[in-house]
C-alpha angles and dihedrals in degrees: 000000000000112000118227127208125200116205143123123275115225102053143045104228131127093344094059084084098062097037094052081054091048091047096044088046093046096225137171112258149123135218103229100201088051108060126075108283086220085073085062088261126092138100089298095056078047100059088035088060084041087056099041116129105197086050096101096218085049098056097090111015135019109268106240118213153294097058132157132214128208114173106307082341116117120181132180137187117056085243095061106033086064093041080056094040097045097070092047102036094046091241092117129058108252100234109094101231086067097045088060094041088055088046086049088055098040086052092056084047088062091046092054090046085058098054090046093056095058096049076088094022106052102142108025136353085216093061118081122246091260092054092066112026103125083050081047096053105047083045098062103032081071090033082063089031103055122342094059095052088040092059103027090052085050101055076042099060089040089056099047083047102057106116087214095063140274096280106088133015105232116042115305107322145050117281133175091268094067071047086061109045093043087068091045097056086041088065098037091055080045105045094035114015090155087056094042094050085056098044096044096090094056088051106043089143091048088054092042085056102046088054092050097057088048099063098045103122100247098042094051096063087043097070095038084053123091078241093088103072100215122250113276154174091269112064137053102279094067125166111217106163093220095057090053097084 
């Protein structure tokens, strides 16, 4: 069966994750917000799905992007969509203590997006950027301080752990999670190349395995495709000068 993700069209953002899985697996699948909603996609085919009673995860709530669907499956939160796709997509080791471990990993990941987002959103995701740009500052500059080195040492420690080797995160092969963390390490040289210049050293693993990723066939042609939608001023990885101390 086709897989179907549900995100908005115009950003990156949390369902990046899932789309860099479904591109280095090669997988059939189709990007429904993206698509012309003549065809019957579309942002509009996506809110209708958000809105839909008899979805269980829409009865009571509108479901909030990304979410896939796989045949009557509908599955929502980045985390969980890839702790469902990994199995099935060979991007997680079969025995179930590293499939949690993975899911562990991919969980810290969404903590750190978080915190990331709010390096330009401190007060209120509703407020604009320039409503909130003295809050902003003094966010990031301890975002940059203390919180990035904070996230980005542990996954390197973790990498240079690993009893299978340092070239992937989970066991010996790649999994969704070195996914994951390229694209970390992607926005962050985005949003804050002047902090990451300075934190790279610290990190030489992180980076290694950021090149490597790059230049896996099928990513590769992903991010030279009109398929990766570029970095912008939209989604969570966002470049403001000031910030970028």
């Amino acid at each position: 069966m086709r897989y179907e993700l549900y995100y908005w069209p115009e950003i990156q953002g949390r369902g990046e994750f899932i789309r860099l899985a479904l591109e280095e697996a090669r997988a059939d699948y189709i990007d429904v917000a993206r698509r012309a909603e003549s065809s019957g996609y579309g942002v509009a085919a996506m809110l209708h799905l958000m809105n839909d009673a008899e979805v269980p995860n829409a009865a009571f709530a509108p479901l909030v992007p990304p979410f896939l669907k796989h045949g009557k499956l509908v599955i929502a939160q980045t985390a969980n969509i890839l702790h469902y796709l990994g199995p099935k997509l060979g991007l997680v080791p079969k025995n179930e203590t590293s499939r949690l471990w993975a899911h562990q990993l991919q969980l810290t990941i969404s903590d750190f997006l978080v915190e990331i987002h709010d390096t330009h959103h401190p007060i209120a995701g509703g407020l604009y950027y320039k409503d909130q740009k003295p809050e902003a500052k003094r966010r990031t500059a301890d975002f940059i301080a203390n919180r990035m080195p904070k996230y980005l040492l542990y996954f390197e420690r973790i990498l240079t752990s690993n009893p299978k080797g340092n070239e992937y995160i989970v066991g010996d092969a790649l999994s969704y999670v070195d996914l994951s963390l390229f694209q970390i390490i992607a926005g962050l040289h985005y949003a804050f190349p002047r902090a990451m210049m300075q934190q790279e050293e610290d990190i030489p693993e992180l980076i290694a395995l950021h090149a490597r990723v790059s230049k896996r066939p099928n990513i590769a042609r992903y991010l030279k495709s009109a398929r990766r939608i570029p970095f912008n001023q939209y989604g969570i990885f966002r470049h403001y000068k000031e910030l970028d101390v």
